[in-house]
BAFI-3210 file (N, C-alpha, C; in Angstrom, 3 decimals, decimal comma, padded with zeros to 6 digits):
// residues 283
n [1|2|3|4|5|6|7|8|9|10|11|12|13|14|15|16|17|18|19|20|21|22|23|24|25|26|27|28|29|30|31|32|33|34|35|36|37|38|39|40|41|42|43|44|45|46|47|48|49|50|51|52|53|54|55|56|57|58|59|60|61|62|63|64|65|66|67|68|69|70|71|72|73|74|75|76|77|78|79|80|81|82|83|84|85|86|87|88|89|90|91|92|93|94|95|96|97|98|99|100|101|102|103|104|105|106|107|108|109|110|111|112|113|114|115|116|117|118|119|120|121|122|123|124|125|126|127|128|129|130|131|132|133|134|135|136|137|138|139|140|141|142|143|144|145|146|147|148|149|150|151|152|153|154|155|156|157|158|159|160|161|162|163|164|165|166|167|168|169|170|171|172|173|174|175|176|177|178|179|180|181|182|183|184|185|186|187|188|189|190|191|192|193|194|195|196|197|198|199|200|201|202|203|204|205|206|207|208|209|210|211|212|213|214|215|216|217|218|219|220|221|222|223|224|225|226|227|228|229|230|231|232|233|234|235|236|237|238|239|240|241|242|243|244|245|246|247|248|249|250|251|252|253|254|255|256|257|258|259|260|261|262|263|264|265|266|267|268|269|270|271|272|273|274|275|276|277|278|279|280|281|282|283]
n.u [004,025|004,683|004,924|003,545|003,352|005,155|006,151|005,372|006,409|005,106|006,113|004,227|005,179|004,588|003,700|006,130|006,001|006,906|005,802|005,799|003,866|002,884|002,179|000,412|000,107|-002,215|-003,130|-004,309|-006,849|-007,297|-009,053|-011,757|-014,660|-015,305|-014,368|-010,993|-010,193|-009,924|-008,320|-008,540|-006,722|-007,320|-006,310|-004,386|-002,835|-001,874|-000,951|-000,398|-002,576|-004,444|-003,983|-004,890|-006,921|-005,099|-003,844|-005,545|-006,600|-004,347|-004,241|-006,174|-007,827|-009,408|-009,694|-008,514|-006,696|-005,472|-003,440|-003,139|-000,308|-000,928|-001,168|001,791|002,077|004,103|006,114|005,561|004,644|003,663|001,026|001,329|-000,153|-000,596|-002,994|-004,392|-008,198|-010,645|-010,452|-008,704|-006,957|-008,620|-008,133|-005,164|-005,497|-006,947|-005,318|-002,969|-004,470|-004,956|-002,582|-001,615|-003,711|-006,441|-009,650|-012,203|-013,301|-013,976|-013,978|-013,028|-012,986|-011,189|-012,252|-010,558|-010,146|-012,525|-013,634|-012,152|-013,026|-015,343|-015,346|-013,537|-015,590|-017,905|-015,861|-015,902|-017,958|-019,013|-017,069|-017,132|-017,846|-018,817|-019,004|-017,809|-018,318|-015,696|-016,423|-016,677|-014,973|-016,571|-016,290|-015,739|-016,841|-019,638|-019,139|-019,132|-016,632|-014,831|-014,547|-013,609|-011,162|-010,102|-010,357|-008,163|-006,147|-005,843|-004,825|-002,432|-001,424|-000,787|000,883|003,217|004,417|004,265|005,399|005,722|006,047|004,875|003,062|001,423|001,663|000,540|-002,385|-003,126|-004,708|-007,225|-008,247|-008,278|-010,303|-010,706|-010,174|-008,638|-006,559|-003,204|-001,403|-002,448|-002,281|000,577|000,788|-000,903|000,574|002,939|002,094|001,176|003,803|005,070|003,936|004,016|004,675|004,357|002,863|000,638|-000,351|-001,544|-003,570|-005,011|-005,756|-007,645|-009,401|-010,986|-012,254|-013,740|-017,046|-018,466|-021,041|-022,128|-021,086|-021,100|-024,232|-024,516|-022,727|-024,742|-026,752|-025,869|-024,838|-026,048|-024,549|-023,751|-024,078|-022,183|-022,168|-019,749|-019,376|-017,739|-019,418|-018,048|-016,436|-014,417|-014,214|-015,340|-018,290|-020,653|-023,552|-023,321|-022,474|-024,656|-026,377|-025,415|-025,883|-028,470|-029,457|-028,666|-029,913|-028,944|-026,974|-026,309|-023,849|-023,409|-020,718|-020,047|-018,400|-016,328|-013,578|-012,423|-010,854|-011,619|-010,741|-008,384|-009,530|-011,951|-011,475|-012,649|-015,718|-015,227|-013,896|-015,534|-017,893|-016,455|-016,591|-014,091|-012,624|-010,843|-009,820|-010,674|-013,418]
n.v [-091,928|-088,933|-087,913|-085,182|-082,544|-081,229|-083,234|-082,288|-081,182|-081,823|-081,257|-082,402|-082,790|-083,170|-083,189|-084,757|-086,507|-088,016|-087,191|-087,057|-085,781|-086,296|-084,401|-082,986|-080,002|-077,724|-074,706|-071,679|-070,742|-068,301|-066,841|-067,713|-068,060|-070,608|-073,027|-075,174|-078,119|-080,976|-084,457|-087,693|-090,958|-094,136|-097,513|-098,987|-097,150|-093,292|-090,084|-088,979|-090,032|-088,614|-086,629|-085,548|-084,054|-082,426|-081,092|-079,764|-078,031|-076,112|-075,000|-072,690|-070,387|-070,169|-072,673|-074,623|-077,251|-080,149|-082,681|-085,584|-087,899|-090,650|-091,771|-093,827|-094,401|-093,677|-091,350|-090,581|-090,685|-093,483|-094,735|-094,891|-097,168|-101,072|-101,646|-099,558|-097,219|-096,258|-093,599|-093,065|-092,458|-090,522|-088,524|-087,874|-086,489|-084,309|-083,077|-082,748|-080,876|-078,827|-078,014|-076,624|-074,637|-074,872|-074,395|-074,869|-077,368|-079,210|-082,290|-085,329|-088,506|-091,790|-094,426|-096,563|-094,354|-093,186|-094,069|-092,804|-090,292|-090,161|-091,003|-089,209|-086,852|-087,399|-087,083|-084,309|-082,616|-079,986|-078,647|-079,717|-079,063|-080,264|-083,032|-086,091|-088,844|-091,184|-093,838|-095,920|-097,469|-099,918|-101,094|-103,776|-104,216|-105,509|-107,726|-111,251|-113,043|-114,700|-113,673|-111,709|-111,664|-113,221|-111,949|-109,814|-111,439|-112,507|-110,291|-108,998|-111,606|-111,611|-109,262|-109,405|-112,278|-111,502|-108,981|-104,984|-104,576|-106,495|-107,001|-104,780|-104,893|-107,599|-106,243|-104,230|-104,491|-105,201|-102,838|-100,922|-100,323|-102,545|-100,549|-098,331|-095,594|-096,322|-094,546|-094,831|-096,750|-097,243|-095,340|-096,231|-099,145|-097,402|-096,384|-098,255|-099,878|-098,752|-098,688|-099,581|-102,172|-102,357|-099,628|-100,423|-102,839|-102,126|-100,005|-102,264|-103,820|-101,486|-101,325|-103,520|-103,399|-101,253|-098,883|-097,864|-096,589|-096,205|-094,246|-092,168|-091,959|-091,086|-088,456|-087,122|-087,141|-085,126|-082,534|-080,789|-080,714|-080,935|-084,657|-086,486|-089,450|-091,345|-093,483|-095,915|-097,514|-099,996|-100,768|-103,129|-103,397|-101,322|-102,568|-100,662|-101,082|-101,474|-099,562|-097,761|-098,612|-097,892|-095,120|-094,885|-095,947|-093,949|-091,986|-089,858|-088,556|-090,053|-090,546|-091,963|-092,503|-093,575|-095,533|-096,706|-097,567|-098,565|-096,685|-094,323|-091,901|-091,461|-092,569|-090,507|-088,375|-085,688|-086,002|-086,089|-084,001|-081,990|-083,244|-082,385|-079,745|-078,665|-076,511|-074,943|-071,819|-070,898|-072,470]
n.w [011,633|012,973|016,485|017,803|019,984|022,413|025,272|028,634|032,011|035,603|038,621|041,430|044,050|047,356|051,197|051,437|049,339|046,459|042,904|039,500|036,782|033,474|030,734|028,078|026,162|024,118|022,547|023,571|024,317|024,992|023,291|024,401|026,697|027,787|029,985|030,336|028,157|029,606|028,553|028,911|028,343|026,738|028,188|026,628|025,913|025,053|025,859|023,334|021,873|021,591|019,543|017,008|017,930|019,408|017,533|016,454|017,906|018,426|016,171|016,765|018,447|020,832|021,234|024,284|025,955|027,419|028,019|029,123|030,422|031,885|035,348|035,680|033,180|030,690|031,410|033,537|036,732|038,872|040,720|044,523|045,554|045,068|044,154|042,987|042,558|040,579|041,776|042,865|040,762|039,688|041,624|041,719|039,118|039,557|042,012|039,865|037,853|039,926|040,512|038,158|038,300|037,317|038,128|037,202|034,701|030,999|030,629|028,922|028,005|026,910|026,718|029,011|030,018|030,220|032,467|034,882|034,179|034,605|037,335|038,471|038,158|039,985|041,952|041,734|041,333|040,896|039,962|037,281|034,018|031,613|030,227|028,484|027,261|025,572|023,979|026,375|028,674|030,931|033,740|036,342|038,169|038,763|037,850|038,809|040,726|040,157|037,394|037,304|038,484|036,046|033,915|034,501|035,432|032,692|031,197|032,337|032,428|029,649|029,015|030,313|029,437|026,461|026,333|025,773|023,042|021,133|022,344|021,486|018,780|018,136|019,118|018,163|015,832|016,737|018,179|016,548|012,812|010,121|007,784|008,401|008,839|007,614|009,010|011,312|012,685|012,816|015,251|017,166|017,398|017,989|020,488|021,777|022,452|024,229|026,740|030,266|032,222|035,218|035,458|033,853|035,060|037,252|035,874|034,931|037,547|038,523|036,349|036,859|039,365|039,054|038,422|036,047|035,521|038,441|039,613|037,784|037,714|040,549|040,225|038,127|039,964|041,209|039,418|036,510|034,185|031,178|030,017|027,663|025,327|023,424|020,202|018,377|015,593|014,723|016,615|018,676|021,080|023,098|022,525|020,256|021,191|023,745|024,715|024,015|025,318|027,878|027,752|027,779|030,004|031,888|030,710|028,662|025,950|023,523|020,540|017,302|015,987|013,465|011,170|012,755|014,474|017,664|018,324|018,208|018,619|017,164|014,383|014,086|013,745|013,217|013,453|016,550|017,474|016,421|018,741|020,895|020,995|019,743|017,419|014,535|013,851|011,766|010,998]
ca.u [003,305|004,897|004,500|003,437|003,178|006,088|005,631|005,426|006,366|005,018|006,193|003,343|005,757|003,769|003,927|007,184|005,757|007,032|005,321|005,827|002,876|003,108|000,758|000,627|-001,123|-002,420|-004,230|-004,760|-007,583|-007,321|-010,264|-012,901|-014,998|-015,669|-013,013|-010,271|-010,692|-008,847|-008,387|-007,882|-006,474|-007,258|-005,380|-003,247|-002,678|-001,082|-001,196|000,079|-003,691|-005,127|-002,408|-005,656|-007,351|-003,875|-003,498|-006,678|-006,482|-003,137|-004,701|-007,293|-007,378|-010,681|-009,075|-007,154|-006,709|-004,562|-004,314|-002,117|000,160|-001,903|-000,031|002,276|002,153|005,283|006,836|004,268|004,253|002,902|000,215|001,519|-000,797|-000,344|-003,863|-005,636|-009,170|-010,962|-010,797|-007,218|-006,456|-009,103|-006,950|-004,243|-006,216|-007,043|-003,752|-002,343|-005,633|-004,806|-000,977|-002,460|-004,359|-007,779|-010,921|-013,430|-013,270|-014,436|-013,469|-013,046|-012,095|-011,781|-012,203|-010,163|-010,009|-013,948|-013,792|-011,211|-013,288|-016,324|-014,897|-013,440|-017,244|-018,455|-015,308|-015,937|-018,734|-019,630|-015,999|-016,946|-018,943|-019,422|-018,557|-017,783|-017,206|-015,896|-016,357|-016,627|-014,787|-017,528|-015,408|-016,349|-017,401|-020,238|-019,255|-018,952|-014,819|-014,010|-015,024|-012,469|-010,087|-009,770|-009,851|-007,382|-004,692|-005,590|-004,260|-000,839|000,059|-000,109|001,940|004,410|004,478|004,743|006,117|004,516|006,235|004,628|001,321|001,049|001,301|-001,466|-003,629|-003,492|-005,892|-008,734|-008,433|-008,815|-011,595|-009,720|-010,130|-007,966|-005,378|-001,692|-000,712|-003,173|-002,118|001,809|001,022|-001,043|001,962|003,946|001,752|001,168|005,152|005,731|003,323|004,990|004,368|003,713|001,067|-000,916|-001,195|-002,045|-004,498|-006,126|-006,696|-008,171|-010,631|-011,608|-013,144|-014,524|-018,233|-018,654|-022,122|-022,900|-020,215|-022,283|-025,389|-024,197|-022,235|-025,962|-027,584|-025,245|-024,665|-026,725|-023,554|-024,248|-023,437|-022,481|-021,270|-020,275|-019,226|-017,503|-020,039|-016,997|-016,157|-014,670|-013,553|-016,084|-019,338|-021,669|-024,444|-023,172|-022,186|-025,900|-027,189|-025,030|-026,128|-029,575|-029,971|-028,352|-030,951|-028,424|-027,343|-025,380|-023,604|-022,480|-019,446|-020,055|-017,757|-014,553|-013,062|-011,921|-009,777|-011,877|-010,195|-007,594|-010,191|-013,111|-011,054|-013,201|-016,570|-015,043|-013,354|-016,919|-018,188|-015,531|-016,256|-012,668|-012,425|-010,223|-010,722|-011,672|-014,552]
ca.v [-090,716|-088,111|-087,866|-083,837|-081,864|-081,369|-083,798|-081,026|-082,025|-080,888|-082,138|-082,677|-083,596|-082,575|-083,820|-085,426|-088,062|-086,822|-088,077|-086,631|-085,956|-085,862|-084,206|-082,076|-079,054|-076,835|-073,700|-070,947|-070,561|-066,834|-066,347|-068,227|-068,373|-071,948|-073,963|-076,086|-079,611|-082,256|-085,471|-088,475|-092,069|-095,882|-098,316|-099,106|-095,784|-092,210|-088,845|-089,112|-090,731|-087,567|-085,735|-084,885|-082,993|-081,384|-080,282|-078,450|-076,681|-075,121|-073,979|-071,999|-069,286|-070,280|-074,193|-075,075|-077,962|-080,749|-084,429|-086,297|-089,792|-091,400|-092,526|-094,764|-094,350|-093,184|-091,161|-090,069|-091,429|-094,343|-094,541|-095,159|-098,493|-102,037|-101,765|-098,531|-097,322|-095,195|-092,553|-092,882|-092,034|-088,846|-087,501|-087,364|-085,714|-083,127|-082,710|-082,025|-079,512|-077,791|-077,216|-075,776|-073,422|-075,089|-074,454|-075,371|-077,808|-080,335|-083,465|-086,144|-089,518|-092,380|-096,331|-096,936|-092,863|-092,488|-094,480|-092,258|-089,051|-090,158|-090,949|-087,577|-085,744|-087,749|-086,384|-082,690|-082,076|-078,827|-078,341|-080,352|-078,162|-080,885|-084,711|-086,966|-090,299|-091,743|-095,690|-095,953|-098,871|-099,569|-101,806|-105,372|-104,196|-106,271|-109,461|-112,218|-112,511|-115,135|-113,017|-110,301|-111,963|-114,535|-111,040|-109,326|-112,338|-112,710|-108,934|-108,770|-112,617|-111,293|-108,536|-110,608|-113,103|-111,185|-107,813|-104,186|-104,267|-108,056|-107,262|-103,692|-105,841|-108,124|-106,021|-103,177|-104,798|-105,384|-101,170|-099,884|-100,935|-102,813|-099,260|-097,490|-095,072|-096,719|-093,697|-094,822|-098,035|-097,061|-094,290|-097,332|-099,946|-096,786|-096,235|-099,768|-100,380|-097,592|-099,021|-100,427|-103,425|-101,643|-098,943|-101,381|-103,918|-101,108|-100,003|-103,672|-103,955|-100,607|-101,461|-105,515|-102,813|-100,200|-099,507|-096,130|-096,351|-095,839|-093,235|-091,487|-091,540|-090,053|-086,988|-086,922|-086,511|-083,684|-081,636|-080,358|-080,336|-082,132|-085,458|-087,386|-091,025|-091,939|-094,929|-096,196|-098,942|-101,048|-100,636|-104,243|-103,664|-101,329|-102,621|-099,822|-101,733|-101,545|-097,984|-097,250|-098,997|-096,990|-094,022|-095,652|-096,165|-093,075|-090,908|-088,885|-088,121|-090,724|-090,516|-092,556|-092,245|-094,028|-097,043|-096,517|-099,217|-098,448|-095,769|-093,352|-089,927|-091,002|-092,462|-090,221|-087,393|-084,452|-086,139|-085,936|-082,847|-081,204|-083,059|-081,577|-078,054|-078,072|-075,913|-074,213|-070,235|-070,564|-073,196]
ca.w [012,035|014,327|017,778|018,242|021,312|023,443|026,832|029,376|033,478|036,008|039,967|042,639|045,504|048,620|052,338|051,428|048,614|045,065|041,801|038,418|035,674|031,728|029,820|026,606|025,702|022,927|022,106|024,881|025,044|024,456|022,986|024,483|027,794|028,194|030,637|029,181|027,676|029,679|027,483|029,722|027,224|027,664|028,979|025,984|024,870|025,751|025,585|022,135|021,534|021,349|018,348|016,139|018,861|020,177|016,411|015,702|019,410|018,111|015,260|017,228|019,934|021,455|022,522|025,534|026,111|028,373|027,701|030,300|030,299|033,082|036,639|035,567|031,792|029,942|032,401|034,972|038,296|039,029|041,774|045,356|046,082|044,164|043,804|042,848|042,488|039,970|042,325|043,192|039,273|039,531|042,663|040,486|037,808|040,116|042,092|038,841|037,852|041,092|040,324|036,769|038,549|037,013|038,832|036,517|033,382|030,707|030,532|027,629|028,595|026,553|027,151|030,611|030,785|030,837|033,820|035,185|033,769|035,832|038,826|038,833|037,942|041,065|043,693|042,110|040,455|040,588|038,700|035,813|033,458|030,296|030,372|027,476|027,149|024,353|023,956|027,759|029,347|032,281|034,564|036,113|039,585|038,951|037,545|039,893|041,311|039,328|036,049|037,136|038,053|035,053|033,042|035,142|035,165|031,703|030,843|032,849|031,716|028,248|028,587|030,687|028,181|025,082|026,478|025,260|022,063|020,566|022,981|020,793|017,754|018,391|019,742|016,847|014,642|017,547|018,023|014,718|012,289|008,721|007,147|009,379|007,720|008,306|010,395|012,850|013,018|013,048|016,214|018,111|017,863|018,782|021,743|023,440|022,588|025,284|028,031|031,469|033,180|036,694|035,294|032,485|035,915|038,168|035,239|035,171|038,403|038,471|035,888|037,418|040,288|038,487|038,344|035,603|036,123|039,880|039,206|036,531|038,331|041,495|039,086|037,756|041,101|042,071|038,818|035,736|033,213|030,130|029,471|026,682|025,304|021,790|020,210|016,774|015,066|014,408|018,180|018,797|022,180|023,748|021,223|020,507|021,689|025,443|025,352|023,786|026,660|029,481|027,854|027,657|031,404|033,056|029,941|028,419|024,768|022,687|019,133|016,884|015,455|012,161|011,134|013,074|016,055|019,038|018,898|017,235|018,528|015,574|013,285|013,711|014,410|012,686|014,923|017,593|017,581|016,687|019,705|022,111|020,242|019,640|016,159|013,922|014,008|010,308|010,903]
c.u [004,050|004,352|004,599|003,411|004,239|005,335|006,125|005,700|006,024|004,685|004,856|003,964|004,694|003,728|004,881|006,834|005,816|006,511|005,056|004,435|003,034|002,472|001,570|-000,077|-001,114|-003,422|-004,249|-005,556|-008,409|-008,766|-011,953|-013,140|-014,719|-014,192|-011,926|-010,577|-009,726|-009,279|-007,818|-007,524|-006,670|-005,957|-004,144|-002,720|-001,438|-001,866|-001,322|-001,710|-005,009|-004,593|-003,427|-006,358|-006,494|-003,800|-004,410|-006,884|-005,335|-003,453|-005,950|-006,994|-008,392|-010,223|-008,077|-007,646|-006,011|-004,672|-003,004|-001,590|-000,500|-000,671|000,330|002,271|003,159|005,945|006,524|004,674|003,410|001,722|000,581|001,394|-000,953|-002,369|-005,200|-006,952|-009,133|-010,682|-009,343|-006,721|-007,136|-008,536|-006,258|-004,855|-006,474|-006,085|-003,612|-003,115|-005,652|-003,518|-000,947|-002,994|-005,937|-009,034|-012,109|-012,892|-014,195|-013,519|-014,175|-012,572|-013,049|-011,141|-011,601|-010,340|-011,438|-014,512|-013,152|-012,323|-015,007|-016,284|-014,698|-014,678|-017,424|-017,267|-015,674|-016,820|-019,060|-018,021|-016,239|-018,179|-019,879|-018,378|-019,162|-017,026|-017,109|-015,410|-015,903|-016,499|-016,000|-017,473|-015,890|-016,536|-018,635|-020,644|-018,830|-017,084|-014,498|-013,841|-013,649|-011,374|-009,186|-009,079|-008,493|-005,895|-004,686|-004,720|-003,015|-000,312|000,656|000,866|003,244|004,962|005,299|005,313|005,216|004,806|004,966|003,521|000,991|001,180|000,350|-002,132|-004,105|-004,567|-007,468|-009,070|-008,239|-009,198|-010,503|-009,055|-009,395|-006,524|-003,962|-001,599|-001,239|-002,466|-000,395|001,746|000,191|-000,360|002,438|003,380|002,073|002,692|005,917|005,205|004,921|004,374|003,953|002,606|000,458|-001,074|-001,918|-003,656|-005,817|-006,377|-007,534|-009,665|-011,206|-012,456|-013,631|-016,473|-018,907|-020,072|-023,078|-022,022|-021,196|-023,040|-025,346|-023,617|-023,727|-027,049|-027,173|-025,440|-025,916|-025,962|-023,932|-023,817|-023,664|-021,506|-021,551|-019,659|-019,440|-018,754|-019,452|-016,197|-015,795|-014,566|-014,787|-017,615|-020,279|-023,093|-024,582|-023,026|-023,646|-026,817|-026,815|-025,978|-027,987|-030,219|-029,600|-029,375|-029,908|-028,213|-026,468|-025,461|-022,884|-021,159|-018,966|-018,937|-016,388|-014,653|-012,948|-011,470|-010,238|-011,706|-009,164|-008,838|-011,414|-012,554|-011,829|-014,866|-016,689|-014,593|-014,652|-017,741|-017,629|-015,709|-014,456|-012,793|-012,078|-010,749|-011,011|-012,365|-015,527]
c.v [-090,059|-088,063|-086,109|-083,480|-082,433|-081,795|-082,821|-081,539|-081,253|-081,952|-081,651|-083,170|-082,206|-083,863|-084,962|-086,932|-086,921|-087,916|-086,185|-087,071|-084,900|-085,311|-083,071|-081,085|-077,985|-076,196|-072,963|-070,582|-068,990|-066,403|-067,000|-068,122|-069,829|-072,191|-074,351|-077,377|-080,376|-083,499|-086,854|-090,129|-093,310|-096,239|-098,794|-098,525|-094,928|-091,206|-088,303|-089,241|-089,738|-086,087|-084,811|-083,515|-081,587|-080,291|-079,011|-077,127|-075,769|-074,263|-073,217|-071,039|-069,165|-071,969|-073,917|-076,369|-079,193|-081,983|-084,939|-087,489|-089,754|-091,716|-093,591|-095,115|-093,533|-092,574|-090,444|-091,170|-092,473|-093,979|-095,192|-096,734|-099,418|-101,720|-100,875|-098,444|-096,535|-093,694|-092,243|-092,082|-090,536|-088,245|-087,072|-086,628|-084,308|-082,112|-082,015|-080,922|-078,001|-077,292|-076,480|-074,551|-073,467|-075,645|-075,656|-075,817|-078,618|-081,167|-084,323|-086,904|-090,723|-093,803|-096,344|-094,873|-092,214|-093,074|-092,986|-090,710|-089,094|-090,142|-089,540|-086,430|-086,226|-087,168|-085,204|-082,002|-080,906|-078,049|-078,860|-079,504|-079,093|-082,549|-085,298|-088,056|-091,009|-093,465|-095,985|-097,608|-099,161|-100,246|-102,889|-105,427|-105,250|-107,380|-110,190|-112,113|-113,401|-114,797|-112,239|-110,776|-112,626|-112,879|-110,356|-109,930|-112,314|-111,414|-109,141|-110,085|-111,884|-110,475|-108,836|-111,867|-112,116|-109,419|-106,468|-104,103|-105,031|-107,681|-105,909|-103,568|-106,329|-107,704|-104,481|-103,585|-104,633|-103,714|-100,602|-101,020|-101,000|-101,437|-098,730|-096,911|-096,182|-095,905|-094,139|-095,905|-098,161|-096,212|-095,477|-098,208|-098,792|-096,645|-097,436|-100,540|-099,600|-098,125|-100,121|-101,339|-103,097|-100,977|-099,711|-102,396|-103,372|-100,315|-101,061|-103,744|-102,534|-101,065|-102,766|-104,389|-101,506|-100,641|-098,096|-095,860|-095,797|-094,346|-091,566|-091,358|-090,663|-088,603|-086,360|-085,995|-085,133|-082,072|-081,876|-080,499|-081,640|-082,978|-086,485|-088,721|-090,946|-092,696|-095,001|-097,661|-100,273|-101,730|-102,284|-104,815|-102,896|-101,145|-101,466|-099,825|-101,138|-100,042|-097,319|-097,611|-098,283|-095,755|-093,622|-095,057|-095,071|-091,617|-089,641|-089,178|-088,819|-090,438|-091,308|-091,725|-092,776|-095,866|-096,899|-097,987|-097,734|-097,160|-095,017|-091,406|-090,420|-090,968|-091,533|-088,336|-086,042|-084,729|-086,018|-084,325|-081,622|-081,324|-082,280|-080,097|-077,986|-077,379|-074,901|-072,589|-069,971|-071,575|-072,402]
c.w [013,185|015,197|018,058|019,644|022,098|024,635|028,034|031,024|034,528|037,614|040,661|043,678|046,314|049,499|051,837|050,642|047,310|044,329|040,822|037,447|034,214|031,396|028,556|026,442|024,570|022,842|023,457|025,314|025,090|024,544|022,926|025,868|028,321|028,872|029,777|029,577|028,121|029,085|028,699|028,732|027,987|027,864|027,940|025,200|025,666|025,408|024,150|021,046|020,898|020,130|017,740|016,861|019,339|018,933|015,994|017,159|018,639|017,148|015,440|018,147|020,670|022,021|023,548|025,792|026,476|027,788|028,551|030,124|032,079|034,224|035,728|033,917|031,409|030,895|033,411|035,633|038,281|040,363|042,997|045,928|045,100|043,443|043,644|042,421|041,576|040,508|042,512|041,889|039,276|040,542|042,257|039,786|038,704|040,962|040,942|037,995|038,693|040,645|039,363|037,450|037,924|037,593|038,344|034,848|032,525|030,822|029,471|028,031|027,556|026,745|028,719|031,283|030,784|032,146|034,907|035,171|034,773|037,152|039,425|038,871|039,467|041,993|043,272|041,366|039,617|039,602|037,392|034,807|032,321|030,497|028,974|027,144|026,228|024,008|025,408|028,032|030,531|033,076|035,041|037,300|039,349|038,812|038,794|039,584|040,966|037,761|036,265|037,700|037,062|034,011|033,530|035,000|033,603|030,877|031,593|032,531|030,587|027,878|029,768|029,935|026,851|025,123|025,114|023,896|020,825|021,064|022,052|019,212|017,311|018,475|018,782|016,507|015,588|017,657|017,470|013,424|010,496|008,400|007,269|008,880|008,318|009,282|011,791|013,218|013,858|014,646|017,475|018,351|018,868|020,664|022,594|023,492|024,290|026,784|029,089|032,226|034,550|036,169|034,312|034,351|036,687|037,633|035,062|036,069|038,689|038,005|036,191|038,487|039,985|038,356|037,722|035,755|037,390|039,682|038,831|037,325|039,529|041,070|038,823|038,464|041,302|040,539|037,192|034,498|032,440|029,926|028,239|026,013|023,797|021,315|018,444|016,723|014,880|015,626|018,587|020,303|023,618|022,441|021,680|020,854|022,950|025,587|025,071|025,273|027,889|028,849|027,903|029,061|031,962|032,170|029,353|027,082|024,382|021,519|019,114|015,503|013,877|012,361|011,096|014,201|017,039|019,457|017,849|017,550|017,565|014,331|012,723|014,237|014,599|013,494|016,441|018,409|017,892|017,997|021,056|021,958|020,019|017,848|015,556|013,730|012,113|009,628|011,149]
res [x|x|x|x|x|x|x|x|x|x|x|x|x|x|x|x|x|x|x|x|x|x|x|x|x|x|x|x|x|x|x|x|x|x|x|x|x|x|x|x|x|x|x|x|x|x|x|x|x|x|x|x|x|x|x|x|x|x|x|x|x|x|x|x|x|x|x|x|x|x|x|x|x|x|x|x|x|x|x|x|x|x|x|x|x|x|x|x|x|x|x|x|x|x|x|x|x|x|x|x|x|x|x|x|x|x|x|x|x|x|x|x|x|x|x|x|x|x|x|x|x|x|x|x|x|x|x|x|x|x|x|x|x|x|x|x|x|x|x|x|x|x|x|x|x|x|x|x|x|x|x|x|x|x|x|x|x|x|x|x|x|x|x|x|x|x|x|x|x|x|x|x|x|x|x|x|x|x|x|x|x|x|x|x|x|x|x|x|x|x|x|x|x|x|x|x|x|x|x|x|x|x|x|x|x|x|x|x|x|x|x|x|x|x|x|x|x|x|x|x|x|x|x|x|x|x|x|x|x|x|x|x|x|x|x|x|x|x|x|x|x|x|x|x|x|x|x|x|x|x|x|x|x|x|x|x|x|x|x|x|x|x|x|x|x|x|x|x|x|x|x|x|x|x|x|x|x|x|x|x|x|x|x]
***
C-alpha cells in the first residue's frame, strides 16, 4: 500500500532550542467554516496512519486537515526531557498550531494520541471546538508503580530485543481484527518498522503517567465542545468495554465502530471519516 501525502517540515527553533515537526495535510478547507481537523497517531504508528482520512480531505473543498509524526516519530523532534508528560507532547501540538497560524481547531486522536488530544483540550480549551477519541489509550497514572513500571520495561525491552522491524511483525496481528484487508496489514508493518527507540521509550514512559480521564473532565469543566469516544468491537488492545466505560463516566457520546481491531482509522475508514465530518464534495 502506498504511503500518500507528501511529509511536509516545518522548524520551531525558538529561544535558541531547534526541533523539527512532520506532518501531512489535505484539503483546504476552502469551502467550509468549521476549523481544521488535527489527527494525532498511537504509539506504534505515524502520520501515514491516517492515509484514508488524508485521501477523502483531498477529494473535498470543505476538509482541512493536519495529521503529524509525533516528537520523536519518523523525523520530528524528539522531546527535550528523557521523560515526558502528556502535556509536554500537547505543547508541541500547539507550538506547531501556532507556527500554522491555527487559532481554533478539532482534534482526533487515536490510542496513545487521544491521550495526547486531551491533554491538549485541558491546556487550551476554549481552542478546541470538537474532540474525538478514537480507541482511547487511558494511561496507568493510577495503577500502583510496580504495574507501570513492569509495563513500561516490558515495552522498550521488546523493542530492544527484537528491534522495530521483528516488534512491527509481532505486533500486526494484535492491531487489526483477522479480517483486515492485506493493505492494512502491509502499511502497519510499514509503520512500526519506522518507529525509533528514543521516541517509542519517550512515548512509554509518557503513557505509564498518563491519566486521560482527569484530563477529560477538567476540558469538560472548562468548555461546552462536543465530545466523543469510539471503539472497534474487535478492539484487542484498547477493549471496547473500557472505552464504553470512559465514555460512560465523563457522560458523553460513544460509537461503535462495528467489528474492526485496533487500528480502525484504516479498517473502519468510511465510520470514521463520517464521524470526523470529513466528506467527499459529492457525498
Amino acid at each position: 500500500m502506498p504511503v500518500r501525502h507528501e511529509l511536509l517540515n516545518l522548524d520551531l527553533t525558538a529561544n535558541d532550542k531547534h526541533a523539527v515537526l512532520r506532518y501531512r495535510e489535505a484539503g483546504s478547507g476552502a469551502g467550509n467554516t468549521e476549523p481544521p481537523l488535527v489527527l494525532l497517531h498511537g504509539i506504534g504508528s505515524g502520520s501515514a496512519s491516517w492515509v484514508y482520512q488524508l485521501d477523502v480531505a483531498d477529494a473535498s473543498h470543505s476538509a482541512h486537515v493536519l495529521a503529524w509524526d509525533a516528537p520523536g516519530y519518523a523525523d520530528s523532534s524528539a522531546l527535550p526531557m528523557a521523560m515526558p508528560l502528556a502535556q509536554d507532547y500537547a505543547q508541541r501540538m500547539w507550538d506547531w498550531l501556532d507556527a500554522l497560524g491555527h487559532m481554533q481547531v478539532r482534534i482526533a486522536g487515536h490510542s496513545l494520541g487521544a491521550i495526547v488530544a486531551a491533554s491538549a483540550a485541558r491546556l487550551q480549551p476554549m481552542r478546541v471546538s470538537a474532540l474525538t477519541l478514537l480507541a482511547p489509550a487511558q494511561g496507568y497514572a493510577k495503577a500502583p508503580d510496580h504495574v507501570r513500571m513492569q509495563k513500561t520495561n516490558e515495552r522498550i525491552a521488546t523493542m530492544m530485543e527484537l528491534g522495530p522491524v521483528k516488534m512491527a511483525e509481532q505486533r500486526t496481528k494484535t492491531l487489526l481484527a483477522p479480517s483486515a484487508h492485506p493493505d492494512h496489514y502491509a502499511l502497519t508493518q510499514y509503520m512500526g518498522s519506522r518507529l525509533h527507540l528514543a521516541g517509542y521509550s519517550q512515548a512509554t514512559q509518557m503513557l505509564a503517567h498518563a491519566d486521560i480521564s482527569a484530563d477529560l473532565k477538567t476540558f469538560r469543566a472548562r468548555s461546552v465542545a462536543p465530545v466523543t469516544v469510539a471503539c472497534g468491537e474487535l478492539d484487542a488492545v484498547t477493549p471496547a468495554k473500557s472505552c464504553r466505560a470512559l465514555a460512560q463516566s465523563l457522560h458523553v457520546h460513544y460509537v461503535s465502530l462495528g467489528d474492526v481491531g485496533h487500528l480502525c482509522t484504516l479498517e473502519a475508514s468510511t465510520a470514521v471519516n463520517a464521524l470526523l465530518g470529513i466528506h467527499p464534495d459529492d457525498a
